[in-house]
N, C-alpha and C positions, 0 to 999 in steps of 0.2 A: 735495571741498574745492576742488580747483583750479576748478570752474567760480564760485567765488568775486571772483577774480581775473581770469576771463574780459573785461572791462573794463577793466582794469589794465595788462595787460600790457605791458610795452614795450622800446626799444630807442633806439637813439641817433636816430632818427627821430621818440619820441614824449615828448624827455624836459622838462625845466623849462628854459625858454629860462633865464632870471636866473640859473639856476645852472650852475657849471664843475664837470662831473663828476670832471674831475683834482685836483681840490682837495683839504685837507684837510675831510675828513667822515665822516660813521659813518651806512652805509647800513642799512637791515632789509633783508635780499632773499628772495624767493621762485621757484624754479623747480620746473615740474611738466613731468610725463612725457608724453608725445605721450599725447591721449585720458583721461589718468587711468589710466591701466593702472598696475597696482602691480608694477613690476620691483623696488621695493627690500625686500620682506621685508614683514614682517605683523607685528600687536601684538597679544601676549599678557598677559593680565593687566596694562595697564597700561604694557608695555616693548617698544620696537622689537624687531623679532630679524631682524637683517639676512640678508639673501642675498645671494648671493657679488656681487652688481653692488648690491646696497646698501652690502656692503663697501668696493668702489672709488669711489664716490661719497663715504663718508665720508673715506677715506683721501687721494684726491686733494684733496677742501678744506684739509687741514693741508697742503698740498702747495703751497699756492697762492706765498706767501713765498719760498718757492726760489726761481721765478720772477719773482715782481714781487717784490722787496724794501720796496717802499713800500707794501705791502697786510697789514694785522695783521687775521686774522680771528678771530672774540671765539666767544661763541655759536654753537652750532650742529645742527641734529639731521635728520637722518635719518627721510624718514616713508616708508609706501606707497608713496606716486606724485608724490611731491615734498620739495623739501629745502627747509628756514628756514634763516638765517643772518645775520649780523651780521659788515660789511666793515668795517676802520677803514683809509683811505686816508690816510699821512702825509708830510707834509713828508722831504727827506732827514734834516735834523737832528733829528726826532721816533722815526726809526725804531727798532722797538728799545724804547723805552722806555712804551708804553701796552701791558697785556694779555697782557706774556708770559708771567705764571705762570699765566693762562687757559688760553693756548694749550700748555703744558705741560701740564697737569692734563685739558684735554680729548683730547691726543694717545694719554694712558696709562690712560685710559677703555677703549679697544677692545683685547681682549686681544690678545696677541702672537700669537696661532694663526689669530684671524681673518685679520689684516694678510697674513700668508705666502699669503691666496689670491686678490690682490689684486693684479694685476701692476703693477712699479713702472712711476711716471710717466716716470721718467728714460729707458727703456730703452724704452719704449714710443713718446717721443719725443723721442729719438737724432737720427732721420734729417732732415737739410735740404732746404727744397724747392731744389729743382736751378732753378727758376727766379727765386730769392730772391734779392734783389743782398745783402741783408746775411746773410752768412751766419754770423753769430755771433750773433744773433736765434736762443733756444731756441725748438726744434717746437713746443712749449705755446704760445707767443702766434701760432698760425698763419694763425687768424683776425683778420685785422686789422681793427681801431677808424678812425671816422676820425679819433681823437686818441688818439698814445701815450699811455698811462698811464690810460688814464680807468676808469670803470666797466665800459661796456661793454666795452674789451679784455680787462680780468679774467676778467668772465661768462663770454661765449663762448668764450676759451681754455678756463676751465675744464670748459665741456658739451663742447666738443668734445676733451680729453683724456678723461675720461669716458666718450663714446661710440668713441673707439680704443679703448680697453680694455675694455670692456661688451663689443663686437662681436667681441670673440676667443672669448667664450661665446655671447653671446645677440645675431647679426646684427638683429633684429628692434627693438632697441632702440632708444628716439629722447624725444627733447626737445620740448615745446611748444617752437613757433620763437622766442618771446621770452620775459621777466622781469618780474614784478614790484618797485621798486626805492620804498622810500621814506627820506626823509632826516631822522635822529633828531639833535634841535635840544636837547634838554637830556636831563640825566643822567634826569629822572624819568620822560621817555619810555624812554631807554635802560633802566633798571632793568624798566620795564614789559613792554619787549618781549622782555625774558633771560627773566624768569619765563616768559611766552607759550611760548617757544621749551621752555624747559626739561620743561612742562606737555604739552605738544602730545601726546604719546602718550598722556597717562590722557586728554584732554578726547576724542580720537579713536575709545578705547578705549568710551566712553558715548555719542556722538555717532550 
């Protein structure tokens, strides 16, 4: 799948000059695992069945909000060797208010016994870089963007909280270097792309 996206891929080096990635907007995103390698589990009949680093992968994207406040993430699923999702980047006075009975409803999706094997993000990243002048900047955004707030700070904090906690099990673990990011312009693309996502394991499953 990911060599799909092989063309695509990008980062704040390869994005749409006309548009300000810190804006309000509602991104589709796609990240794949260095090579295609399936670290997150396998489908059965139809249904992801995570592994313990599929786990944290799922668990740190509802994670994402702690951190950036301005980021509502909608949709989202968990495959083999890469993750879909759906970013919504909001104004201050917006926040809060698009997608949170999504983001409830998808939180309480992963049973409570998965989650416990799944090291918290918090504790994970606790520590400040010692050579940080802002030292009240959370470990998660460690990679820096060259613009606060944007997309790409999002992304890359979240692969690399991810690959801290992946690497306490599986050192071997890693990320395609960049992202796939495209920008959903009305609701009927929006609705399009939730089924897409929602679908992705049976289409997988026959593919």
């Amino acid at each position: 799948m990911c060599s799909l996206f092989r063309n695509k891929f990008r980062n704040e080096s390869f994005r749409l000059n006309s548009h300000d990635y810190s804006s309000d907007s509602t991104y589709f995103i796609t990240i794949c695992t260095h090579m295609g390698l399936s670290y997150f589990g396998n489908i059965s009949n139809g249904k992801m069945i995570l592994s313990e680093t599929g786990q944290i992968a799922y668990k740190l994207w509802y994670e994402i909000p702690e951190h950036f406040s301005f980021v509502s993430p909608d949709e989202f699923v968990v495959m083999p060797n890469h993750v879909h999702g759906i970013i919504i980047i909001q104004s201050l006075t917006a926040i809060g208010m698009l997608h949170s009975d999504t983001l409830q409803s998808h939180v309480g999706t992963l049973h409570a016994t998965s989650l416990q094997s799944a090291t918290s993000l918090q504790s994970a990243t606790s520590q400040q870089s010692k050579t940080s002048q802002h030292h009240t900047k959370n470990e998660f955004m460690s990679t820096i963007s060259p613009k606060s707030g944007s997309l790409a700070t999002v992304i890359r904090s979240y692969k690399s909280a991810v690959s801290k906690n992946v690497h306490l099990i599986d050192p071997d673990f890693s990320w395609q270097p960049l992202y796939y990011d495209h920008i959903i312009r009305s609701d009927r693309e929006l609705d399009r792309i939730r089924d897409y996502i929602i679908n992705n394991p049976v289409k997988w499953d026959y593919h």
